[in-house]
C-alpha positions in Angstrom: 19.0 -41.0 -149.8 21.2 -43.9 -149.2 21.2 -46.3 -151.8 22.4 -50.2 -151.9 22.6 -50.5 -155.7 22.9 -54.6 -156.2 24.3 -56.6 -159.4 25.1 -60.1 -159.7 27.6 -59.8 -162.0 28.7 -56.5 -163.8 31.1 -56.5 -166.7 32.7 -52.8 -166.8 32.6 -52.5 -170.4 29.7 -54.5 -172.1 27.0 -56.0 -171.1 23.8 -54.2 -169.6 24.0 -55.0 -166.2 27.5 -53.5 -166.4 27.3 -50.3 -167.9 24.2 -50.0 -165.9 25.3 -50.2 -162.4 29.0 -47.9 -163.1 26.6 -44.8 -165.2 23.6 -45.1 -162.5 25.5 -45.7 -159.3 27.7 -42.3 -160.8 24.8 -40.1 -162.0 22.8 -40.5 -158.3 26.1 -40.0 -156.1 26.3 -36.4 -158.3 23.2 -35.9 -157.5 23.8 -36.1 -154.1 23.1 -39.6 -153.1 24.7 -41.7 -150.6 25.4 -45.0 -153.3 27.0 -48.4 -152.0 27.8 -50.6 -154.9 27.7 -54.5 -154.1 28.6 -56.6 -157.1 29.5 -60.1 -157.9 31.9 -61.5 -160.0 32.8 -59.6 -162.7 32.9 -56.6 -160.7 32.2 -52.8 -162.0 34.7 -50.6 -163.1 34.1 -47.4 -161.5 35.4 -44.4 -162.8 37.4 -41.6 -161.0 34.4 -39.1 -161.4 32.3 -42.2 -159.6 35.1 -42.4 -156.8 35.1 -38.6 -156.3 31.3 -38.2 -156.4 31.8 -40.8 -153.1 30.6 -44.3 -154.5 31.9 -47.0 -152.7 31.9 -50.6 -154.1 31.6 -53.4 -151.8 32.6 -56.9 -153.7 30.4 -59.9 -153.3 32.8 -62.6 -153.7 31.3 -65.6 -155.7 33.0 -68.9 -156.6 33.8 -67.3 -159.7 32.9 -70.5 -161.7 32.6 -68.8 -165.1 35.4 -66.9 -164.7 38.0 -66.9 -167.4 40.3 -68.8 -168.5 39.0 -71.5 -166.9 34.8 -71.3 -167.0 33.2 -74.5 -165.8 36.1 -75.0 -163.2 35.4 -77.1 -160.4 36.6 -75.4 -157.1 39.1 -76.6 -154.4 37.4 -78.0 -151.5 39.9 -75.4 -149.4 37.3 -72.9 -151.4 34.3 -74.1 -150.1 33.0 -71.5 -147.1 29.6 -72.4 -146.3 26.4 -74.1 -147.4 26.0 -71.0 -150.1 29.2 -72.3 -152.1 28.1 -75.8 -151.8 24.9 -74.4 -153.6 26.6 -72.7 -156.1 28.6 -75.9 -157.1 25.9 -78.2 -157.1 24.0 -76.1 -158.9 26.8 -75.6 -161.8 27.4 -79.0 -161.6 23.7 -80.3 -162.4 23.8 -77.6 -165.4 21.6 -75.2 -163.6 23.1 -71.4 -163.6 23.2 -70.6 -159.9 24.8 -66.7 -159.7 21.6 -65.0 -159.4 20.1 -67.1 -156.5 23.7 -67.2 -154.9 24.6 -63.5 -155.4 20.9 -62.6 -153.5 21.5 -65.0 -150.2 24.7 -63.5 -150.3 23.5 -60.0 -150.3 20.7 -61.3 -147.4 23.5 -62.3 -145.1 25.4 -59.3 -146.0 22.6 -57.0 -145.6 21.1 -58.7 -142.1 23.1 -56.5 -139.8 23.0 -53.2 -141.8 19.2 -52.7 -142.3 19.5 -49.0 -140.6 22.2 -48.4 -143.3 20.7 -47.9 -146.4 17.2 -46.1 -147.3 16.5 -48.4 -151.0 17.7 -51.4 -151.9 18.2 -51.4 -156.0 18.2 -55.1 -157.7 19.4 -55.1 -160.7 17.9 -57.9 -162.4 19.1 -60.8 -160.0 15.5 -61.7 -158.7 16.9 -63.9 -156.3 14.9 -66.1 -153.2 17.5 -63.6 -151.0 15.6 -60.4 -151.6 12.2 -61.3 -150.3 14.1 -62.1 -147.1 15.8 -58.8 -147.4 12.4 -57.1 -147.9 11.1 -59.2 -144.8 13.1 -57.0 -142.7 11.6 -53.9 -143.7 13.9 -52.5 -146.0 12.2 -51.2 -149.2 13.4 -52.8 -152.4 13.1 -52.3 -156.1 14.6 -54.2 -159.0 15.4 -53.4 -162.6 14.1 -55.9 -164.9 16.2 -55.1 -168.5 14.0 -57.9 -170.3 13.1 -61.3 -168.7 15.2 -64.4 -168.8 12.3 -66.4 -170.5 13.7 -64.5 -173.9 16.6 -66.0 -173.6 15.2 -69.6 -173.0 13.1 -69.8 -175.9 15.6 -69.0 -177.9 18.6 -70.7 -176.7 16.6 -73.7 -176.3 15.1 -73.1 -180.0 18.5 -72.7 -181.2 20.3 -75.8 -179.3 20.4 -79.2 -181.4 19.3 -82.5 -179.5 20.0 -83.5 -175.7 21.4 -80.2 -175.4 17.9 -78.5 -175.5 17.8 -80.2 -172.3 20.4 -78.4 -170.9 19.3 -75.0 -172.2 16.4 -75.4 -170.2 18.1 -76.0 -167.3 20.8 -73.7 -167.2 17.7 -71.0 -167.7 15.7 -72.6 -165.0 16.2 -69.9 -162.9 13.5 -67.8 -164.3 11.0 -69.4 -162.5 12.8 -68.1 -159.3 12.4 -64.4 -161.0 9.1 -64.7 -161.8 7.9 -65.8 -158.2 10.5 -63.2 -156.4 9.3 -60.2 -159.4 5.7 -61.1 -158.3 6.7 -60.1 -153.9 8.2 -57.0 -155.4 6.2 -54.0 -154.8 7.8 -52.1 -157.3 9.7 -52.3 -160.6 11.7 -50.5 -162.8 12.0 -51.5 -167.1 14.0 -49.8 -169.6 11.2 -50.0 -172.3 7.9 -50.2 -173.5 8.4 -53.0 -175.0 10.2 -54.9 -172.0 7.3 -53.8 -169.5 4.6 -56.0 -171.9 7.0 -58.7 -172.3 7.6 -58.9 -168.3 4.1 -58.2 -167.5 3.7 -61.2 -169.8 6.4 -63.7 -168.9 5.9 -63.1 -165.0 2.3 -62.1 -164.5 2.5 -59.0 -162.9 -0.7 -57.0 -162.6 -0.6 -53.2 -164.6 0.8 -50.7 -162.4 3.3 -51.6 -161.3 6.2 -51.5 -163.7 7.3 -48.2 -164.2 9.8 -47.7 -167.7 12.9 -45.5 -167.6 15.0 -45.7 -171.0 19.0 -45.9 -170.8 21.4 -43.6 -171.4 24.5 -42.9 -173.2 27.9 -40.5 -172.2 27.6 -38.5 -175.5 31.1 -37.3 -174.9 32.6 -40.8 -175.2 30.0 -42.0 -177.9 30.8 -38.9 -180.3 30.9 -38.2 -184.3 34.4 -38.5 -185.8 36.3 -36.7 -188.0 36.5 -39.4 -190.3 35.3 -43.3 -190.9 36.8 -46.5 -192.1 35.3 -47.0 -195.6 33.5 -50.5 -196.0 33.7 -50.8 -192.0 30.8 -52.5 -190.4 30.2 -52.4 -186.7 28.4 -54.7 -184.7 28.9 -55.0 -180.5 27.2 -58.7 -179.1 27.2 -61.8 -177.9 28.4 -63.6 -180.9 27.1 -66.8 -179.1 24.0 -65.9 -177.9 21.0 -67.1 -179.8 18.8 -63.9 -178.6 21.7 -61.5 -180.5 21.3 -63.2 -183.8 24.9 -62.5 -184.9 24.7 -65.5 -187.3 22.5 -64.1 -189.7 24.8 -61.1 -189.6 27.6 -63.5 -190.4 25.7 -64.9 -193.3 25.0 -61.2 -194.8 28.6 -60.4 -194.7 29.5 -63.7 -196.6 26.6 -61.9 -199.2 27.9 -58.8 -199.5 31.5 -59.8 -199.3 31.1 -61.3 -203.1 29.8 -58.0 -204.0 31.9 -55.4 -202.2 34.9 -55.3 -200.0 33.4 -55.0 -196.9 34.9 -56.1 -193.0 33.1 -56.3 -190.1 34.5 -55.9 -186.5 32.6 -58.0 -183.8 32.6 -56.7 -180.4 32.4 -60.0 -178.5 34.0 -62.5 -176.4 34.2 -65.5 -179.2 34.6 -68.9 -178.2 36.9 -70.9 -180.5 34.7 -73.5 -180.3 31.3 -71.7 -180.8 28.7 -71.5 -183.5 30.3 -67.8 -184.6 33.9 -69.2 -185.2 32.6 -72.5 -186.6 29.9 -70.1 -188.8 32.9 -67.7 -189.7 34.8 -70.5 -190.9 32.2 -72.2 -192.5 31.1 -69.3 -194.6 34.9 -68.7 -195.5 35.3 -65.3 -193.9 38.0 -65.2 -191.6 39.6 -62.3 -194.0 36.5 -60.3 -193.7 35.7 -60.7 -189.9 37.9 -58.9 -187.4 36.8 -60.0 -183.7 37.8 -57.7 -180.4 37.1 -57.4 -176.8 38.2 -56.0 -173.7 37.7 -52.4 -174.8 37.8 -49.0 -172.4 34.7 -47.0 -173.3 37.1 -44.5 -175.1 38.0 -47.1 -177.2 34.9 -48.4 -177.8 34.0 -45.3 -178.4 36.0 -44.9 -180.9 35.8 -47.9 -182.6 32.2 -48.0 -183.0 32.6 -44.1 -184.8 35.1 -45.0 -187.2 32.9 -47.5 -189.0 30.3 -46.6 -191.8 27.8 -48.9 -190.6 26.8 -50.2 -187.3 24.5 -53.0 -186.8 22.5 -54.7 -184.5 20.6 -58.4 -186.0 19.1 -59.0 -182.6 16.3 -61.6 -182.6 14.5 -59.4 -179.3 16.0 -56.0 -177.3 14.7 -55.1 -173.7 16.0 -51.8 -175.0 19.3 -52.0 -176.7 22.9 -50.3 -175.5 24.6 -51.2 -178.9 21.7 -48.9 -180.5 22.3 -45.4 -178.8 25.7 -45.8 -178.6 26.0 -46.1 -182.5 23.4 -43.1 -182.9 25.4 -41.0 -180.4 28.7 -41.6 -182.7 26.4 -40.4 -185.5 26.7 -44.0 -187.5 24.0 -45.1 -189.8 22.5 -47.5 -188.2 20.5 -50.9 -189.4 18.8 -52.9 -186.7 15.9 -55.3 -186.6 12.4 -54.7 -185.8 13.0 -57.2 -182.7 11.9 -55.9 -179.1 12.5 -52.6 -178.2 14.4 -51.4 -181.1 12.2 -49.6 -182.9 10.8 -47.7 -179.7 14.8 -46.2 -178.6 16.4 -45.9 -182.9 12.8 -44.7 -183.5 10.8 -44.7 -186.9 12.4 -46.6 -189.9 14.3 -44.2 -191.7 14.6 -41.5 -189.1 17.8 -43.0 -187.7 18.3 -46.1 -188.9 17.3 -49.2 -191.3 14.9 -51.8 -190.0 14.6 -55.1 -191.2 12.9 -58.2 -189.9 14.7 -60.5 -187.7 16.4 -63.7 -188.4 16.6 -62.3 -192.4 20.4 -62.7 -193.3 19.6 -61.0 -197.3 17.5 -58.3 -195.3 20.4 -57.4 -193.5 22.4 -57.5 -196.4 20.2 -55.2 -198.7 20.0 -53.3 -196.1 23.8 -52.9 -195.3 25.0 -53.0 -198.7 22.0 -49.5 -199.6 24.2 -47.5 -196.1 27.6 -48.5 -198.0 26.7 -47.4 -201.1 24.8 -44.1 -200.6 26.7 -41.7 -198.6 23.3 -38.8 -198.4 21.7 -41.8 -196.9 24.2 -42.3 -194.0 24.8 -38.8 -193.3 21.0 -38.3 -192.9 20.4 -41.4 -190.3 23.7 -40.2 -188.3 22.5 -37.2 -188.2 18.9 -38.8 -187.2 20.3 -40.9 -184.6 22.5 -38.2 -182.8 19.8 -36.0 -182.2 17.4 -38.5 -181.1 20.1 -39.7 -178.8 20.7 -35.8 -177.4 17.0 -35.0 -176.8 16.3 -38.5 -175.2 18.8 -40.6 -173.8 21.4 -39.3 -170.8 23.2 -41.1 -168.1 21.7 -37.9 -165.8 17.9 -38.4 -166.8 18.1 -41.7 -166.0 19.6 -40.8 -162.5 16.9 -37.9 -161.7 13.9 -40.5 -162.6 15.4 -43.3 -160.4 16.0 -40.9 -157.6 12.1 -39.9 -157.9 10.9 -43.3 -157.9 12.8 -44.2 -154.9 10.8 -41.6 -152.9 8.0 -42.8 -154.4 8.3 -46.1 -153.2 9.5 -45.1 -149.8 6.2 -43.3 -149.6 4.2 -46.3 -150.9 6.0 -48.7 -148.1 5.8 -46.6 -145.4 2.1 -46.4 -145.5 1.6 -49.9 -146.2 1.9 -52.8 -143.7 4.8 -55.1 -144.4 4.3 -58.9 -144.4 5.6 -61.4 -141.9 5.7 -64.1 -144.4 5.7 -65.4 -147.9 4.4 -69.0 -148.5 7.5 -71.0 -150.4 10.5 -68.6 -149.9 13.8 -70.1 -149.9 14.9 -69.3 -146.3 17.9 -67.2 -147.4 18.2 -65.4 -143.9 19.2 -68.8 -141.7 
């Protein structure tokens, strides 16, 4: 088949979307598959097996107004194309977030002239007004929902002190967008159980037609080691995102730290200026908190295998990255019982430690039992790397996408399309 594979915004080494798009877009060109990549701002890093299996990447240039160093910028009026940019700069500028609704008139433009190109059109999560005029044409399309957006709002707004609750809910007003646009689309794919009640929930759609396929992992990359960092604790987030509940791993450190010597590295962008850095420095754990980013996946890799612990305090998971890549390195493994995290690490016990979310001496009882019983972590590593090899593969994930693109090719060619949907934003003028 030929495949337009779409993403808003695809960080090569973290992030969901990311890791998504570079591992799919991979797995279905070795199977075979004709795959054209189109991507905003960050773009994928693709990978030389991805580039000799024939995927092409065709960049989606945005404003970039989130870009660093300089997020928030306001553009040059030399940068201003067309009416899309003005859109996108209005939008930042009136706190909305605008990438996903940008990125998808974008792609509608783009897309207007090549309709015989491409088989399936893929969405990854961008549920923009553009695709329903991209459907309108006649070309099939799907998206991936990981988890939807209205997570994120509660919580950021929950989380947010004052006027600025205000401006949480604008920046995630978007969502209302996604749920109209997921509502149009015929067919969609989740990475969880958990993330198919949730959307079915958040968006209204009717049963049937979500369909769940869970991540993968490159176990080759994600590998035991031959030996760990004693009192080393793990965790890969979005130290400022209220929905990844670093905070209250912050606070069992600072616990734990009186007890034990014990250091944490943070996977994570940090803002200097942030909750985590004003947390860290609150709690007085600079010396115990080592934060890094920018990683290859080898050296993720490795990092996240030379620790003793890893750890994953999220307040709610569509399905969880972080989690099988620690159970492919063979790390014990405590996580929270939030979202999908006990569906992918499995039963508490098996593969890892579960605690409630939002419980900073949970964590730390539960981090502090790992450190100090080494039967214990060899039993969940062990757990978690053979749950990870009998469940989770870049290549299954491939092979069940593949077969649910015929099977909505099959679906839409038998069915009529419509001419028009009442309220769309008319992306194709």
């Amino acid at each position: 088949m030929r495949i337009a594979l779409l993403s808003y915004r695809s960080k090569p080494h973290c992030g969901g979307q990311g890791v998504y798009v570079r591992h799919l877009a991979r797995e279905l060109a070795l199977l075979g598959h004709d795959v054209e990549v189109f991507s905003g701002q960050p773009y994928p890093d693709l990978d030389q097996e991805s580039l000799d299996a024939g995927v092409r990447l065709t960049k989606v240039p945005s404003l970039d107004l989130y870009g660093e160093p300089n997020p928030f910028r306001t553009p040059r009026p030399r940068e201003i194309r067309d009416w899309i940019d003005v859109l996108e700069v209005l939008t930042m500028w009136t706190a909305g977030f605008p990438e996903p609704l940008t990125f998808s008139l974008r792609m509608a433009r783009i897309l207007k002239g090549r309709a015989d190109d491409f088989d399936v059109v893929h969405d990854n999560q961008s549920l923009g007004y553009g695709l329903l005029a991209i459907q309108r044409r006649g070309m099939p399309v799907i998206t991936t929902i990981h988890h939807p957006i209205t997570r994120d709002r509660t919580l950021a707004v929950k989380a947010a002190k004052g006027w600025r609750k205000l401006t949480a809910i604008r920046w995630h007003g978007f969502s209302r967008m996604q749920g109209k646009v997921a509502r149009r689309i015929p067919e969609i794919l989740t990475v969880s159980r958990s993330s198919e009640v949730d959307i079915r929930k958040a968006f209204d759609i009717p049963a049937g037609r979500i369909e769940t396929i869970p991540l993968g992992v490159d176990t080759e990359v994600f590998r035991p080691p031959a030996e760990r960092v004693s009192g080393r604790v793990v965790c890969v987030a979005s130290a400022d995102a209220p929905l990844k509940g670093v905070s209250y791993l912050l606070e069992a450190i600072a616990k734990l730290s009186a007890e034990r010597p014990v250091h944490l590295v943070l996977v994570s962008k940090l803002n200097p200026e942030g909750p985590s850095a004003k947390l860290i420095d609150e709690l007085a754990i600079a010396d115990r908190v080592e934060v890094v980013s920018g990683l290859s996946d080898d050296e993720l890799g490795e990092l996240i295998a030379s620790a003793e612990v890893s750890c994953v305090p999220s307040l709610y998971e569509g399905f969880s990255l972080p989690v099988i890549e620690a159970m492919s390195c063979g790390n014990a493994l405590v996580a929270t019982t939030a979202g999908a995290i006990p569906e992918v690490a499995g039963p508490d016990g098996e593969a890892a430690l579960l605690v409630p979310p939002m419980d900073s001496d949970a964590l730390a009882a539960a981090i502090g039992r790992v450190l100090d019983d080494p039967d214990l972590r060899a039993r969940l590593g062990a757990g978690g790397r053979a749950r990870v090899e009998s469940r989770f593969s870049w290549s299954a994930v491939a092979v069940k996408t593949a077969a649910h693109y015929e099977h909505v090719l099959n679906e839409q060619s038998s069915a009529p399309q419509s001419s028009n949907h009442e309220g769309d934003f008319r992306a194709d003028r």
